[in-house]
C-alpha positions in Angstrom: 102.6 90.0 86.9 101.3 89.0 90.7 98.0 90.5 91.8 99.4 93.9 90.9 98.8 94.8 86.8 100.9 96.9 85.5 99.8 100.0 83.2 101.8 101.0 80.6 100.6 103.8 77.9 102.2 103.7 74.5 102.4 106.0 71.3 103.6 104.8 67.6 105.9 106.9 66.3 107.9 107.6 62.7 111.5 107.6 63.2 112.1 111.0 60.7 116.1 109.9 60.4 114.7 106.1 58.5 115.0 106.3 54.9 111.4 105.2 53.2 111.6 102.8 50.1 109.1 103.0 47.4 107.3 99.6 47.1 109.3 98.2 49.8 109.9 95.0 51.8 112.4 96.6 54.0 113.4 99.8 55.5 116.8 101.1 56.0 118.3 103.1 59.5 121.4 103.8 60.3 122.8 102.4 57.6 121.4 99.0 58.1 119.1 97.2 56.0 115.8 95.5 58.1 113.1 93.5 56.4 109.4 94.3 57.0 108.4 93.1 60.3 112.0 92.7 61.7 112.5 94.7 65.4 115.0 97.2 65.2 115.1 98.8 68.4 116.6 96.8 71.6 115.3 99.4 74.4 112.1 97.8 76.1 111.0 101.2 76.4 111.5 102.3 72.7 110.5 99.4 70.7 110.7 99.9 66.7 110.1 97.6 63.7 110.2 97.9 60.3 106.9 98.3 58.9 105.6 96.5 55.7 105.4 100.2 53.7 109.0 100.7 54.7 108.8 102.6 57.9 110.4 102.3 61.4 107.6 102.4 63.9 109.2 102.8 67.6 106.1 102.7 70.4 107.0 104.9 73.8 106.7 103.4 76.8 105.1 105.2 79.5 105.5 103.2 82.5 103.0 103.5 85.8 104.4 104.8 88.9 105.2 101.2 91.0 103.4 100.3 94.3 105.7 99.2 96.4 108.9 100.3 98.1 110.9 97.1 97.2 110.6 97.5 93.2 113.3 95.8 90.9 114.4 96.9 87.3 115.4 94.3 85.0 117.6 95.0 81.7 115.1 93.4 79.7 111.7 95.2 80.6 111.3 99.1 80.6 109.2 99.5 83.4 110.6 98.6 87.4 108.2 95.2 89.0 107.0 95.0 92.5 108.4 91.5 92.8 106.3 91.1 96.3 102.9 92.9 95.3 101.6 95.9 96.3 103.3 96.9 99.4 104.3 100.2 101.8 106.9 100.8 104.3 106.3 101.6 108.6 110.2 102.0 109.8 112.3 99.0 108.4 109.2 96.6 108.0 107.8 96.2 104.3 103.8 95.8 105.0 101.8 93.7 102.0 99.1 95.3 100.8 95.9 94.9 102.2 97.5 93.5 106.1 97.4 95.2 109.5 101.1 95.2 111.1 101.5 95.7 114.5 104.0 98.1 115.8 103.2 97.7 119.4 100.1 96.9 121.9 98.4 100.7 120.8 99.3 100.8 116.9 98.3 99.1 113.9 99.5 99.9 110.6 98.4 99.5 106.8 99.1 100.5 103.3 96.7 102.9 101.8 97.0 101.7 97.7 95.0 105.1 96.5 96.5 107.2 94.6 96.6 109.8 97.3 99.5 107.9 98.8 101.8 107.5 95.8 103.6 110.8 95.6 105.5 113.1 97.6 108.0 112.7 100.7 105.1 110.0 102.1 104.6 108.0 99.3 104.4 104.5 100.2 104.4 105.1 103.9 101.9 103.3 105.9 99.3 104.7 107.4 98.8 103.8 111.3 96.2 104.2 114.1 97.0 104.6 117.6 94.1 102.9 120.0 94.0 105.4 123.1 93.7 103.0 126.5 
């Protein structure tokens, strides 16, 4: 997933509402019969599969706030991709990570990828320097 890795926490959890079979090979939910092992669950970001003892085990997704300002979502992945790396935003201009852009002959700009920058009304702004003549 480019340079950028993406961090994604993750808890198992019971599904309550999944009827548990003694001895079993499958569970059942919502009315439906699964076999042990078999995913039940279609959201990327609530996984589930029927577990060997007869349990539906769903993992939460947590996804990592994204660092860049030109991050897709696709149907089949929970958490949004920086398809272009790491990157912040001076004006209209998207700035990789780690490269000086030049907004005229005094300023230079460049992402700041600490965490410092990631929230708020700034977040993912570049940070620029104005050389005094």
């Amino acid at each position: 997933m480019d340079a950028l890795k993406v961090l994604i926490f993750s808890a198992i959890v019971l599904i309550a509402g999944a009827n548990v079979l003694p001895h079993a090979t499958h569970c059942e939910y919502n009315n439906k019969i699964y076999q042990a092992g078999e995913h039940i669950s279609k959201n990327p970001c609530m996984p589930c599969t029927c577990t060997p003892s007869g349990n539906v085990a769903c993992a939460i997704i947590d996804c990592a706030p994204v660092m860049c300002v030109d991050a897709e979502h696709h149907k089949d992945q929970c958490c949004h991709v920086c398809p272009n790396g790491p990157n912040c935003k001076v004006g209209d201009t998207i700035i990789p990570a780690n490269k000086d852009y030049q907004v005229d002959a005094h300023t230079t700009c460049r992402c700041s990828m600490d965490f410092s920058h990631m929230f708020g009304p700034n977040a993912h702004k570049a940070i620029c320097t104005k050389r005094i003549t």
